[in-house]
N, C-alpha and C positions, 0 to 999 in steps of 0.2 A: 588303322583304317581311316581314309579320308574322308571328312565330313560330307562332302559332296557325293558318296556314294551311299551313303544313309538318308541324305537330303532325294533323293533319287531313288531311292527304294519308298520310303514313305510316300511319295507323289504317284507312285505308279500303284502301290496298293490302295488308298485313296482312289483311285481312279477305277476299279476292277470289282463288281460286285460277286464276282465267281469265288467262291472258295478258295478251289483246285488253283487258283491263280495264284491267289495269295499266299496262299502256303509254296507253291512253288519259286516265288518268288523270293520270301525269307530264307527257305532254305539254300538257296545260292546267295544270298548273304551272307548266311552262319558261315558257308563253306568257305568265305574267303576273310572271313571274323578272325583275329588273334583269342585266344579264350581272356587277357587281359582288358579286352574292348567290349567284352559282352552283360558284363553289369552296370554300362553305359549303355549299348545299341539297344539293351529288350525296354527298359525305362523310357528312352529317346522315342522309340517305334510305339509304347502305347501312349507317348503326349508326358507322360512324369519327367521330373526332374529328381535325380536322386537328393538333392542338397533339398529339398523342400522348396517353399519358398521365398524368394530372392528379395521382395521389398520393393522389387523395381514397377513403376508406374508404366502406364502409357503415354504419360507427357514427356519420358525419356524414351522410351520405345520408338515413338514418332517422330525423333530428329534423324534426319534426312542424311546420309553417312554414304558417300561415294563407294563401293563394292572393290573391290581387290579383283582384276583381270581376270588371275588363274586361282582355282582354288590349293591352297597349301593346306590348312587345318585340317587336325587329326581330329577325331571323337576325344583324344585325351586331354590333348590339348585345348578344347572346347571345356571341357571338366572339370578341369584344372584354373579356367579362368572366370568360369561361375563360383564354383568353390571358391576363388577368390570375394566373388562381387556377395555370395552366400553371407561372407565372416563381416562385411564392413558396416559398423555402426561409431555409434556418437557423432560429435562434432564434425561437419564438414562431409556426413557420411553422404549424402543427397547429391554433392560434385562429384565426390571420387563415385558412385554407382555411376554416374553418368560418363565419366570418364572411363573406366573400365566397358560400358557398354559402346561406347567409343571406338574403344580399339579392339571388341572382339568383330563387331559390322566391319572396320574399316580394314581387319585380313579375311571376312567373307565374302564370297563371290554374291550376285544377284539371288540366284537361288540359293545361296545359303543362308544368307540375310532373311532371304522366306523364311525357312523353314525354321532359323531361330526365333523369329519374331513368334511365331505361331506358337513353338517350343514355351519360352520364356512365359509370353503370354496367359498360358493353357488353354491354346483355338486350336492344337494340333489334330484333326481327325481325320487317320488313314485307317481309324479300322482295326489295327493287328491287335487284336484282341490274346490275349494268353493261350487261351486252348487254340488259337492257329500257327502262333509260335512254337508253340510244343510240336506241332505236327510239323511245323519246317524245321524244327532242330533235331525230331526223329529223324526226319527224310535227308536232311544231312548230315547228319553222323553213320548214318543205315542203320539205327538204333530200333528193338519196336515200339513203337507210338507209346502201346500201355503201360509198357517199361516205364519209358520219361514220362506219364502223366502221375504212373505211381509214385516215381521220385520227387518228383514237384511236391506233390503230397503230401508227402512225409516229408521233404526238406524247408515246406514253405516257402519255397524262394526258387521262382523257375531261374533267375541269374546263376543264384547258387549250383543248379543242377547242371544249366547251358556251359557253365567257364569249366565243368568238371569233365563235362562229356567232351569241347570241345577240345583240351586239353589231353586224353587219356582214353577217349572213346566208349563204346558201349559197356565196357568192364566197372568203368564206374561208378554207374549205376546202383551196382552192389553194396557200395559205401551209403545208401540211404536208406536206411531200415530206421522204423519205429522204435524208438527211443526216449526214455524215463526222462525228463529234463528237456526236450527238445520240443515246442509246441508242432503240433500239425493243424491246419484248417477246417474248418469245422463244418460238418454237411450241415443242408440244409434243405429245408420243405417248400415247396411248392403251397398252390393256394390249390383249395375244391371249394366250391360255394355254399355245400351244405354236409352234414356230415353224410347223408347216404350217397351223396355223391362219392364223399371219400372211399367210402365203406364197399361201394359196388365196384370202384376200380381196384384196389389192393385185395380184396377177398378178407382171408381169416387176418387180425391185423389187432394190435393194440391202438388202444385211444385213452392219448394223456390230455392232463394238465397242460393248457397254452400259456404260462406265466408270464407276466410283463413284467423281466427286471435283466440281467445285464448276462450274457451268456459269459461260463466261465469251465477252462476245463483246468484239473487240476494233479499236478504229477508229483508223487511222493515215490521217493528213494530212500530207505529208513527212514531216519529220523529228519531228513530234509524234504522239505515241500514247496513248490514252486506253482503260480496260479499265473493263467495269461487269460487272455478275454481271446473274442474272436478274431481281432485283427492281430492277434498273439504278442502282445504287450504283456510286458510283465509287472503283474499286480500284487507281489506276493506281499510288500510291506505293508501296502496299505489296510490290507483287510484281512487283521490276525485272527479274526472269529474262525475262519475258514483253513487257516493254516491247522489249531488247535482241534476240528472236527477229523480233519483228515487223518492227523497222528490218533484220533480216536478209534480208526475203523481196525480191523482184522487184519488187512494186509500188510505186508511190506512196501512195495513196490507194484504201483498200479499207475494207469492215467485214464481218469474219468472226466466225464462229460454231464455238464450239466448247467444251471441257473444258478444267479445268486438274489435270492430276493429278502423283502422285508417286510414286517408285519406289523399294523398298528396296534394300540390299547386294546382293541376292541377285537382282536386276531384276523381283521381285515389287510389285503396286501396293501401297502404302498403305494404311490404312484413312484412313474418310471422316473421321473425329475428326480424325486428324494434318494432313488436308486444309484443313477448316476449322480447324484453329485456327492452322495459316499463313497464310490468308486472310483471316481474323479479327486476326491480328496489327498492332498500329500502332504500336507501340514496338520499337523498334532490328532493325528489318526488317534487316541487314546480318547480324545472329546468327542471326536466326527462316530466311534463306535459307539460312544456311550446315548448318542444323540438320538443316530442309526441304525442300530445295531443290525448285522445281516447275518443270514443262514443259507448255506449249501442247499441248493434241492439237486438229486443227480438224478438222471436216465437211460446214461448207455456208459459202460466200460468198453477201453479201446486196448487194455492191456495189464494184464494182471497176473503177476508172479514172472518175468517177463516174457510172457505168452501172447504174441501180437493177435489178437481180436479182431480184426477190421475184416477180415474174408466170410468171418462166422457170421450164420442169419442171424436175427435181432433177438429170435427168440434165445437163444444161447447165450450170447452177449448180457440179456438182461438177464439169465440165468446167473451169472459168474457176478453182476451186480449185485444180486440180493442175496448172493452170499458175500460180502465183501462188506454191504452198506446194510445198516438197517431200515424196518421200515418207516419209520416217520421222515429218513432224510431221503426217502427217493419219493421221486413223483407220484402222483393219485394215478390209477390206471385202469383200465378197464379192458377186457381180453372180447374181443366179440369173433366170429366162428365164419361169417359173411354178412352178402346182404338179410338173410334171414336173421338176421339177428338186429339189423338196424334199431328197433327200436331198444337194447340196449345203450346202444352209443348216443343217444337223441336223449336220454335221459341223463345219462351222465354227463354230456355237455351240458345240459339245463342246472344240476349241478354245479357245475363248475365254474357256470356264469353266477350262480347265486353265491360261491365262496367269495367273491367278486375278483375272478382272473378272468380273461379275455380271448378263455375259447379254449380248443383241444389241438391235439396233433393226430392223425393217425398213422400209424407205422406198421408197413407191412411184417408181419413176422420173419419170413424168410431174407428179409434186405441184407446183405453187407453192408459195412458203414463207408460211405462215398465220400471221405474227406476233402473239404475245397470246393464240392458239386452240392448243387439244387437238384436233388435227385426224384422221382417222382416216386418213390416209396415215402417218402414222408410227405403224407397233405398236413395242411394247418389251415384248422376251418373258424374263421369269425365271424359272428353276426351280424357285425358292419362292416363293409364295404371299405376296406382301406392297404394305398398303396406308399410302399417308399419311395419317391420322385426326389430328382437332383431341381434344384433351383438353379434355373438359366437364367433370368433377370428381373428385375424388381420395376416397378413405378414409385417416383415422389407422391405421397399423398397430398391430403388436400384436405381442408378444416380444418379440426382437431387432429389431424394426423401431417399438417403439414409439417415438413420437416423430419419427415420420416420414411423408410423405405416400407412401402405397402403393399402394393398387390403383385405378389411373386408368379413368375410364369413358369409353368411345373412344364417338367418333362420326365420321358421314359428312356430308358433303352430302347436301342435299335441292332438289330443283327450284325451291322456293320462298325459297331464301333461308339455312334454318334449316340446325341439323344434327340429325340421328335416331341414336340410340345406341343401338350395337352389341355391346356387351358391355362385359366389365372386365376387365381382368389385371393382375399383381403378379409376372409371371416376366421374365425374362431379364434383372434388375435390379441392376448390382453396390452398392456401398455408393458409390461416389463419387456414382453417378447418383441413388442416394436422399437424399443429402446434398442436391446441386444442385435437385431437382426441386423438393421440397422449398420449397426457399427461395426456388424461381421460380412455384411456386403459387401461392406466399403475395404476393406480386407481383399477381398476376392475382386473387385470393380478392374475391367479390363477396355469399358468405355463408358466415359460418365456423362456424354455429352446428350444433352436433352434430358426430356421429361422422363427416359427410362434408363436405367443403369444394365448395362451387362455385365454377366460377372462367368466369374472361371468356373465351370459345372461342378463343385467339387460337395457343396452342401446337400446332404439329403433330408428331406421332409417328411415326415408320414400326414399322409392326408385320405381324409375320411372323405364319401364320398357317395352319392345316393344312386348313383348309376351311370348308365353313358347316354350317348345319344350320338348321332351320328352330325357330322361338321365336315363343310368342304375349307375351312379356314384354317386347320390344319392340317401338318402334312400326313398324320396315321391316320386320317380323315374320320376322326371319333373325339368326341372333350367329354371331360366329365361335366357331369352333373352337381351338383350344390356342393361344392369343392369345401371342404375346410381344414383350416393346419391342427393337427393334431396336437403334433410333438419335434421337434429337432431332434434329428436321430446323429448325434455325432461319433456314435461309437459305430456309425457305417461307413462305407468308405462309397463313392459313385458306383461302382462298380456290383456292387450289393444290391442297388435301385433295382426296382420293379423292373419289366419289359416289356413292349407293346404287345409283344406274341403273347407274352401271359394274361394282360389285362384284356387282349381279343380272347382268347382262351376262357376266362372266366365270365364273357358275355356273347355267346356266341350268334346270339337275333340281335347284336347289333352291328355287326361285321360290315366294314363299308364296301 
């Protein structure tokens, strides 16, 4: 496929706020996709770069490269020449990136040169979000929608599914089932502001333990056990506590779902730092355990004996759990019948906050388990107010802080792709986090000119926050309230961030 045909599909999605468009549009691009070019086009179309990223500046992005007449460049041959500029380091590596960026501008036409620049950069936003991709790669293969969303699913990788389907057609499909060894994505909860709030939309419903430590699902095949986090990495060497609990339980072969956290002297948890950076750890894991040491908490089986779980209500699910796990390795829970019962779950989160974890979930009993989705059978209720926002740019501070990146400008998800910014803040910041962040802007920095740094939306934040208030100075025309940085949330990916429809949703007398 010709670059210029992707350069041109991305401009017109970009430009069409209608769904129905959008997906129409994709899908007469799959249709004329080689299935070779399609773990390249879906990456391309939502702004990623498969190679990660490249090291290239904007002081070379912005020299000035006469365009090529007619477009010739493939998608692969674009690929193929980043992967090059990907691998170049040491000595002299800062010319040849430039050179190499050289001669991919100078065989791109005008608009391709666009839309790399924007690519390379990470400014691309058209939008084609995954769940609209699915629906144009349904709609052009004639596949059904819930087919490919459920293959994604379970294969974690909608390229994977796209080059399968586009290859071999709907039959395909069949090749992605739930599998021992293979991670899948991991649902997720929605916010409610209180827990009756929770409690009145889900009806009869359990209410767990909200733990703050590193989500982990973990899949044993006999004697072998494999652990991935949520972005489904695999963790299995570092953290042998949990290898060793697993070969403890009943089963054979299962894949559970759960938290990995830790607890101090005093049987209090941990904070989430110490969490992650034992999970984070890959050097002399033997010390980092003995320092750290971590424990399984589980709550939902997805597979067990290999009997795929994911269609069964919750209640069932967590039936086949606690017979598999015992109970001090599964979650605190509490079973309430509806709203009549609210005042169970009101004390049990009061509970829960005094074990000092950070709130509950509640989970409708009847749910299936919605692998990859924010489903609204799972709420997750805290008592402070706080969202995961992508950092869009930073300011240099000033006094004590000069020479430092300070007051970060938070943003949300937006429907189409993009993010909409919500405010700034510069509180709750020690000097270590200003050192780090700092130097991890500068990383991401895509324009450094003046007193504010832009950077490539890829860091998420969790930020606490006292409320909203209504702002024509932004564009979701809402900011927060007494904004402050929590925590760096690196085990999220952008894409994970909050959304403005949810944080409207959780305030709805402040609706602009």
């Amino acid at each position: 496929m010709l670059l210029t045909r992707l350069a041109r599909v991305s401009q017109e999605v970009a430009a069409t706020s209608a769904r129905s468009r959008k997906i129409a549009l994709l899908a007469e691009l799959f249709r004329d996709a080689e299935p070779a070019d399609v773990p390249i086009v879906i990456p391309y179309l939502a702004g990623r770069l498969p190679q990660g990223r490249l090291g290239v500046g904007w002081k070379v992005l912005s020299r000035p490269v006469a365009p090529a007449a007619e477009p010739t460049l493939t998608v692969r041959e674009v690929d193929a020449l980043l992967g090059a500029l990907g691998k170049v380091s040491g000595a002299g590596s800062q010319a040849e990136r430039a050179r190499l960026v050289g001669e991919l501008m100078a065989a791109a036409t005008e608009d391709e040169q666009r839309f790399l620049l924007g690519l390379i950069s990470g400014e691309v936003r058209q939008g084609a979000l995954d769940a609209v991709a699915i629906e144009g790669l349904a709609q052009a293969t004639e596949a059904p929608s819930a087919d490919v969303r459920r293959a994604v699913m379970l294969a974690g990788s909608l390229q994977t599914v796209a080059e399968a389907l586009l290859a071999d057609g709907p039959p395909a499909l069949d090749r992605f089932r739930l599998t021992v060894g293979r991670p899948v994505l991991p649902m997720l909860a929605h916010s409610a502001s209180s827990v009756a709030e929770a409690v009145d939309k889900l009806g009869a419903c359990a209410v767990e333990e909200k733990l703050d430590g590193i989500r982990v699902q973990i899949h044993r095949d006999g004697e072998v056990v494999r652990l991935y986090t949520r972005t489904l990495d695999d963790i299995t060497d570092r953290l042998p506590e949990l290898t060793s609990a697993a070969l403890e339980l009943r089963g054979e072969r299962f894949i559970l779902d759960g938290e990995v956290i830790a607890f101090d002297e005093d049987g209090r948890p941990r904070s989430f730092q110490e969490i992650a950076g034992r999970v984070g750890s890959r050097v002399d894991v033997t010390t980092a355990a003995e320092t750290v040491p971590v424990s399984p908490v589980f709550f939902d089986a997805l597979s067990v004996d290999g009997r795929d779980l994911l269609d069964l209500p919750f209640g069932e699910r967590h039936a086949e759990l606690a017979r598999l796990v015992p109970e001090p390795m599964r979650v605190r829970r509490t079973v309430v019948a509806g709203p009549e019962d609210v005042s169970a779950a009101e004390e049990f989160l009061a509970e829960t906050l005094k074990r000092g974890h950070e709130g509950v979930v509640a989970k409708s009993l009847d749910a299936p388990y919605s692998a990859g989705r924010r489903g609204a059978s799972w709420l997750k209720v805290k008592p402070v107010h706080t969202l995961d926002l992508v950092v869009l740019a930073a300011e240099w501070g000033h006094g004590r802080r000069t020479g430092k990146l300070s007051n970060l400008h938070l943003g949300a998800r937006t429907a189409d792709g993009g993010f909409a910014m919500l405010g700034k803040t510069f509180k709750g910041m020690t000097d270590a986090m200003l050192t780090w962040q700092t130097e991890r802007l500068q990383e991401l920095a895509v324009d450094t000119a003046g007193h504010v740094v832009t950077v490539r939306p890829e860091l998420v934040v969790e930020i606490a926050y006292d409320g909203l208030q209504k702002s024509t100075r932004y564009p979701a025309g809402v900011t927060l309230r007494f904004a402050r940085v929590v925590r760096y949330r690196e085990d999220k990916r952008p894409q994970d961030a909050d959304t403005v429809e949810t944080l409207l949703a959780a305030h709805p007398e402040v609706r602009p």
